[in-house]
N, C-alpha and C positions, 0 to 999 in steps of 0.2 A: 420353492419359497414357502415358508413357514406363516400362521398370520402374529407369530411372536415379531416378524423383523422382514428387514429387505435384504438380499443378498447382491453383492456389487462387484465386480472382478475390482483389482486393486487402480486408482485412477491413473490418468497419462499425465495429468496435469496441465492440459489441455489450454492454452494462454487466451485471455478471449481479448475482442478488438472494437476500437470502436467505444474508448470510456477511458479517463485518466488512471494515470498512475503515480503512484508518489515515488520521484527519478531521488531527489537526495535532500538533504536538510539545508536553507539558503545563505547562513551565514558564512560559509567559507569561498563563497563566492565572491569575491570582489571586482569590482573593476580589472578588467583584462587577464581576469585566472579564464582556464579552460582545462577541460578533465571528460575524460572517458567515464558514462556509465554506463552500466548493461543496462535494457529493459528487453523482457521476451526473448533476450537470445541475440537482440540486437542492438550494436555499437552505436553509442550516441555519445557526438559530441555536444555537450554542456559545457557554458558559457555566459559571462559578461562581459560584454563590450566594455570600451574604456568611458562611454557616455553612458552606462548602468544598465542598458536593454539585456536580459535572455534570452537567449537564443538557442537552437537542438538542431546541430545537422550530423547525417547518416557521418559515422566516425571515418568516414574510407574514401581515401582521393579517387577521382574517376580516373587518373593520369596513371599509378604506378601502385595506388590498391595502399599508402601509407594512412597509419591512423593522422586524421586531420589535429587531434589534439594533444599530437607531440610536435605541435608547431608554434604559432604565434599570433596575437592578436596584434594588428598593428594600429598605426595611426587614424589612418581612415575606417577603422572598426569593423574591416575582414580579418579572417583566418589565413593568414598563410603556412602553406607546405610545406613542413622541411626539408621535403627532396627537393624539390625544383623551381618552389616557391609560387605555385600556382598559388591566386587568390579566392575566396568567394566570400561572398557578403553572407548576412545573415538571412536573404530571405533564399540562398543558396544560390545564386548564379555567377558564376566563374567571372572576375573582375579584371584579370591579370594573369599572364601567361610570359612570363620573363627571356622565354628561350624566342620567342617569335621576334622577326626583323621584317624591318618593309617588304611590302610585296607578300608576302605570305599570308595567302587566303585561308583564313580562320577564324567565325568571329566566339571569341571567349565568351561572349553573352548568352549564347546555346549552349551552352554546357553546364549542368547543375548538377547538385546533390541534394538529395531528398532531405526536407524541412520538418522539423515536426512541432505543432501547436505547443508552447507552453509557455505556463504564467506561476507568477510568484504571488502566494499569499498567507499570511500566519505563522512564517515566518519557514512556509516550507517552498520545494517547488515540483510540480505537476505538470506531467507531458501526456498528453494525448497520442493514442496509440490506434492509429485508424488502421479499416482492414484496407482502404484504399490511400495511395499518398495522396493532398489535398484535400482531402476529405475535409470537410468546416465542422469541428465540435458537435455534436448532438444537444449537449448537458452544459452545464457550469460545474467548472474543480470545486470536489468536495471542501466545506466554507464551513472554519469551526464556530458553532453558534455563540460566539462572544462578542462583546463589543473589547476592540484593543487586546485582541488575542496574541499573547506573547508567550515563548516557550521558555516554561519556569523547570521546566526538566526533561530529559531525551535520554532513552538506551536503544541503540542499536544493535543486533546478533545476527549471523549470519546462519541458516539452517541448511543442512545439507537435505536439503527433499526437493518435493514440487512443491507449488504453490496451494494445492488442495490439502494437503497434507498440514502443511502449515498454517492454514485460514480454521479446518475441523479441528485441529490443536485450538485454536486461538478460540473458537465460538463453545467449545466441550464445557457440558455445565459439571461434568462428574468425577473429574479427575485429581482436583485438589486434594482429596483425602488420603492420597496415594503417591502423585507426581511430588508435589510437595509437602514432603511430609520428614519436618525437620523438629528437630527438638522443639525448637522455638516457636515453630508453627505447628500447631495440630488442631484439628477439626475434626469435631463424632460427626457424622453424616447425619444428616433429618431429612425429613420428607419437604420436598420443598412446590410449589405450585405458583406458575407464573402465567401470567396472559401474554397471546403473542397476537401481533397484527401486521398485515403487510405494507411495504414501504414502496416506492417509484420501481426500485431496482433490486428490493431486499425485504425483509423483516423487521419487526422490532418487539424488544420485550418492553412491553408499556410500564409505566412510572409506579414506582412500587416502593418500599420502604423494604433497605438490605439491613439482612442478618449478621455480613462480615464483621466481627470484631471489630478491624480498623477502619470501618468507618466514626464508628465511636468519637474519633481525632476530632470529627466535624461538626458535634454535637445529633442533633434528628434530622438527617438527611432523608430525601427521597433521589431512587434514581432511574434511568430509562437510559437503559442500552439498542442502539441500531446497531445494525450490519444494511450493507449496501455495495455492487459489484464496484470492483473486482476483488474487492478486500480491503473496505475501509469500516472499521468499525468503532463508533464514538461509546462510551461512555457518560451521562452529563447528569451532574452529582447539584442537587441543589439544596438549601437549609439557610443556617443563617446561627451565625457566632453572636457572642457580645451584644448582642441586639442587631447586627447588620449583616442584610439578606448576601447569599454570596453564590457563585455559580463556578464548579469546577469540573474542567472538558478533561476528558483523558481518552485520544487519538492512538488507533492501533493499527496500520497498513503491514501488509505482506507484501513487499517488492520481489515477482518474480524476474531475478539478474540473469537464470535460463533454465532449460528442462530441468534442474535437480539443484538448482543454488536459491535460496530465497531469502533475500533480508528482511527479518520484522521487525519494526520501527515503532519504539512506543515515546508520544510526547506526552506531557500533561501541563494545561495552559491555568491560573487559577490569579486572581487578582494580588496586586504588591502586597496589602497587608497580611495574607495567609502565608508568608513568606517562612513562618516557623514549622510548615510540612514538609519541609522539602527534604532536611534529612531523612525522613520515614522513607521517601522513594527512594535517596540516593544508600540508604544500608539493603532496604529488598526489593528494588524496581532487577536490579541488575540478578539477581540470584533466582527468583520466579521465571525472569525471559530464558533464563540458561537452563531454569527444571526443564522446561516446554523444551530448549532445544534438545535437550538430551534423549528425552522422552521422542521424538521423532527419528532421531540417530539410531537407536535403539532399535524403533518400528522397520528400520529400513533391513534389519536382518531379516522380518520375515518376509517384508514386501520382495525382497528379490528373489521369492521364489513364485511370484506373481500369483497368489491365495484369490480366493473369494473371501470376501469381508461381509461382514453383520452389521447390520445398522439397527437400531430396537428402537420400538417405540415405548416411550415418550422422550428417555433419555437423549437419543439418538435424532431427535426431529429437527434442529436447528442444521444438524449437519444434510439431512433426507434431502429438506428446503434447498441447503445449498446446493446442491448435486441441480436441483430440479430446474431452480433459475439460472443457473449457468447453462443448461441444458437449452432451456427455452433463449435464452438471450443470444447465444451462438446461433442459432439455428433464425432468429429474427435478422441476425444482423449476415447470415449466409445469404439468407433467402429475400431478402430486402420487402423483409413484411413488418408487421407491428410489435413489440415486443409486449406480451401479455403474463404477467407476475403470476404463477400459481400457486402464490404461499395464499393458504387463508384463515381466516381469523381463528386462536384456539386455546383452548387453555390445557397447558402441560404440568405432568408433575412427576416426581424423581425424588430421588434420595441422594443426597449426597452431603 
């Protein structure tokens, strides 16, 4: 190892446990829909009862191994099976067992499926992902800092990697001048210098005044980007139009759905009357998530030859950080000690 960089075998993509994740967006959830989604590799059924609660159980009957969410939400606001119409409520315990007749010692109330913590808010929903079942939340689901936070825009893409792969895509300060590099967008590269400080569970570049052209839209913005595990990273843009102060979130989660599938989800929440930005997202929100996926597609031909990788300093340090706290956060939450952040305070700089 060189003192230019760190040298890294290519990552597993390693799921960690023990912290929310953003399972799916909550509006198409209505009363009594249910739908399969992946998290970490594993089947979960999501859900709204017909009385509005959500609910997450392990997607697989204990009886014959059928996903529970090709079934039906009923009256009393259990799930039932469509092989044989087992029931279970939503805190998982087996309600109804249709094939049993008197006398038949069994009581359906022993019998569960694993539950998993989750809550709707901002218009998203977030399942807690513990490394034990039962396990009680550690944290509170990441809470986007607005009052009456509504989603004024969402793109969705699915990326063929892991989740590492797609999170160092997402936090790469140096890539634009390259990944995206479209007629209509072009950028000379500059030397650029930012302060970084650590957070609970992550990083942040402290509040700073951006260079990007489109911020411009907003008149004199300042902004301050986090990141924070397992892969949530806000954006929060503040200024003030017309004379009236205004505050616009722009949310970026990597959903790993299993070792090599991962959805990155980008919303951007901003008050009614900035409502004339929104075609600027919906012409390039969607074109930029697709450079980035492509650009990981791409990486995946050399990754299968399983390389050692470069990471450099300074360009490379937001990605160094991530390696180091996912590192330490796994090995807190194996070893059932304290989780201690070893990002520390710094100021980077790069060209791009």
């Amino acid at each position: 190892m060189s003192e230019a960089g760190i040298q890294t075998r290519a990552e597993s993509g390693m799921h960690l446990r023990d912290l929310w994740y953003m399972a799916a967006l909550a509006a198409p959830f209505r009363p009594g829909v249910l739908q399969r989604v992946m998290l970490l590799g594993e089947p979960i059924a999501l859900g709204r009862n017909r009385s509005g609660e959500l609910f997450a159980l392990r997607d697989i009957c204990p009886h014959r191994g059928v996903p529970l969410s090709a079934g039906k939400i009923k009256a009393d606001d259990s799930v039932e099976c469509p092989y044989h119409g087992w029931r279970f409520k939503k805190d998982g315990v087996c309600s109804a067992i249709p094939s049993l007749v008197e006398g038949q010692d069994l009581d359906a109330g022993k019998i569960r499926v694993r539950t998993y913590p989750v809550i709707e808010q901002d218009g998203l929903i977030w399942v807690y992902m513990a490394a034990k079942p039962g396990t009680t939340p550690k944290m509170a689901a990441p809470k986007v800092p607005m009052i009456d936070a509504r989603i004024r825009w969402t793109e969705t893409q699915t990326f063929a990697c892991n989740i590492d792969h797609a999170v160092i895509g997402l936090m790469d300060p140096c890539h634009a001048a390259f990944v995206h590099d479209h007629w209509w967008w072009k950028t000379r590269p500059k030397v650029k210098e930012k302060h970084y400080a650590p957070l609970e569970r992550g990083f942040t570049m402290t509040r700073h005044k951006p260079v990007k052209p489109a911020y411009s839209l907003l008149g004199e913005v300042s902004t301050e980007i986090t990141f924070e595990l397992p892969s949530t990273r806000f954006e929060i843009i503040e200024g003030a139009l017309f004379g009236r102060p205004f505050k616009v979130v722009g949310l970026t989660v990597c959903t790993p759905r299993d070792a090599q599938t991962t959805d990155t989800i980008q919303m951007f929440y901003w008050p009614g009357w900035l409502f004339f930005i929104k075609p600027f997202f919906q012409l390039l929100g969607p074109t930029f998530i697709a450079d980035d996926r492509k650009i990981v597609e791409l990486q995946k031909e050399g990754l299968k030859f399983e390389p050692s990788l470069m990471l450099i300093q300074d360009a490379d340090q937001p990605a160094i950080w991530y390696h180091r706290v996912k590192k330490a956060w796994a090995e807190s939450v194996e070893n059932g000690t304290e989780f201690v952040n070893p990002v520390q305070e710094k100021l980077l700089r790069w060209r791009s």
